[in-house]
N, C-alpha and C positions, 0 to 999 in steps of 0.2 A: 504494500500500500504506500511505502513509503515515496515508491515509482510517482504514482499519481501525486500527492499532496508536492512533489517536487516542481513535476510540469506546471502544475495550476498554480504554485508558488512565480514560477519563471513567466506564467503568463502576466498575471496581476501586476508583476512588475512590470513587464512587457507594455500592460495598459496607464502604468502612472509615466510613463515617460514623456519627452515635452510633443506636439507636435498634434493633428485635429484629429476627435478621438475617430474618425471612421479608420483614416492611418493606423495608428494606436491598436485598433480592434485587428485588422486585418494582419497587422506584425505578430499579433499579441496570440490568435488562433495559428497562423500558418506555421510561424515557427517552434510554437510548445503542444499546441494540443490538436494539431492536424492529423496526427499517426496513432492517439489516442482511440483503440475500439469503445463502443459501449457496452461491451459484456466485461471489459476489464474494471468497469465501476462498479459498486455496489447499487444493488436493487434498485431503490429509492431515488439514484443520480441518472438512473441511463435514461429513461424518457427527458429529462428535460436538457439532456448532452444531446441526445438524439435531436431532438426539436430544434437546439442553435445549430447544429449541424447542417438540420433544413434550412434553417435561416439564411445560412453564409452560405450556401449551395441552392442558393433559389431562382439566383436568375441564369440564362443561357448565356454563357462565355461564350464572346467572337474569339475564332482562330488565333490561337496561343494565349490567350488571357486566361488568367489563375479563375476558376469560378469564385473562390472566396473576394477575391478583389473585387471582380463585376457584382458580385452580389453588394456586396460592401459599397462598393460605388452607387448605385441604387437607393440607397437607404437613404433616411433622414438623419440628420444628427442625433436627436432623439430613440430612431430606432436601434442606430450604434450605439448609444449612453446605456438602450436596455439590454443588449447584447454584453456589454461590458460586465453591467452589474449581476448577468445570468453569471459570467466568468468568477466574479468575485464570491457569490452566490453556492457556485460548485466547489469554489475553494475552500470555504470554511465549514462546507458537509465533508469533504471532503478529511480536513484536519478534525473535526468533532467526531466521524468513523475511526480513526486513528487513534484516538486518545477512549475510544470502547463510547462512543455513543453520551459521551458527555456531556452537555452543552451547559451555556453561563443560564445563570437563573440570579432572579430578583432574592435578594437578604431584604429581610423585615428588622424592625427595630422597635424597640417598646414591649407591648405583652406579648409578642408572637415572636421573639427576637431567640435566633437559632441557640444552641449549646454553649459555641466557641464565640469570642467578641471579634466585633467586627472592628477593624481600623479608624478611629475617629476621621480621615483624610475621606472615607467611603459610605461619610451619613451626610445628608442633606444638613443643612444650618434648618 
C-alpha cells in the first residue's frame, strides 16, 4: 500500500506547484497516477479512481495528442479544481487505509471530555 499513498503523495505535490491548475492537473495524473490500475486500490477508492479516469479520458484526442491533455484542455477551470480535489480526496483515503482505517475525529471538552486531556493549544477560547 505503501506503492499507492506514495504516487498520490507525488501527485498532490504535483498539483501544488506554480502554474494554471488544468497544467497542474494534467502533470499531476500523467506523471504519478496514469499507470495506476483500479483493482490495485482498495474497495471503496476504485469507483471514484475509475470515474477521474473517465474524466481525463473523455474527450477524442487528435492525432498524437495525450487524451488526458485534450480532455484537460476541454474543461473549465473549475472542472480541473474538482479533479484536483478528487486527487487530494484519494490521497488521504488512501493514507487513512494505511494507518488501518483510522480517521481524525472531533475531541469534546467539558462533561463529554475523553479519558486522556486534551492540549490546551487544541480547545476553542
Amino acid at each position: 500500500m505503501a506503492y499507492l499513498s506514495s504516487k498520490f503523495r507525488d501527485a498532490v505535490v504535483a498539483l501544488c506547484d506554480s502554474g494554471p491548475v488544468k497544467q497542474r492537473l494534467a502533470n499531476s495524473f500523467i506523471d504519478h497516477l496514469s499507470d495506476i490500475h483500479e483493482d490495485e486500490l482498495p474497495s471503496g477508492q476504485r469507483g471514484i479512481f475509475a470515474a477521474l479516469r473517465q474524466r481525463l479520458h473523455g474527450t477524442q484526442a487528435m492525432t498524437g495528442e495525450d487524451p488526458i491533455l485534450a480532455s484537460v484542455r476541454k474543461m473549465s477551470s473549475n472542472q480541473a479544481a474538482d479533479c484536483a480535489r478528487c486527487i487530494v480526496d484519494l490521497y488521504t483515503a488512501t493514507i487513512a487505509q494505511e494507518q488501518g482505517g483510522r480517521s481524525l475525529h472531533i475531541v469534546e471538552t467539558g462533561d463529554a471530555a475523553p479519558a486522556m486531556a486534551v492540549p490546551e493549544f487544541l480547545l476553542k477560547p
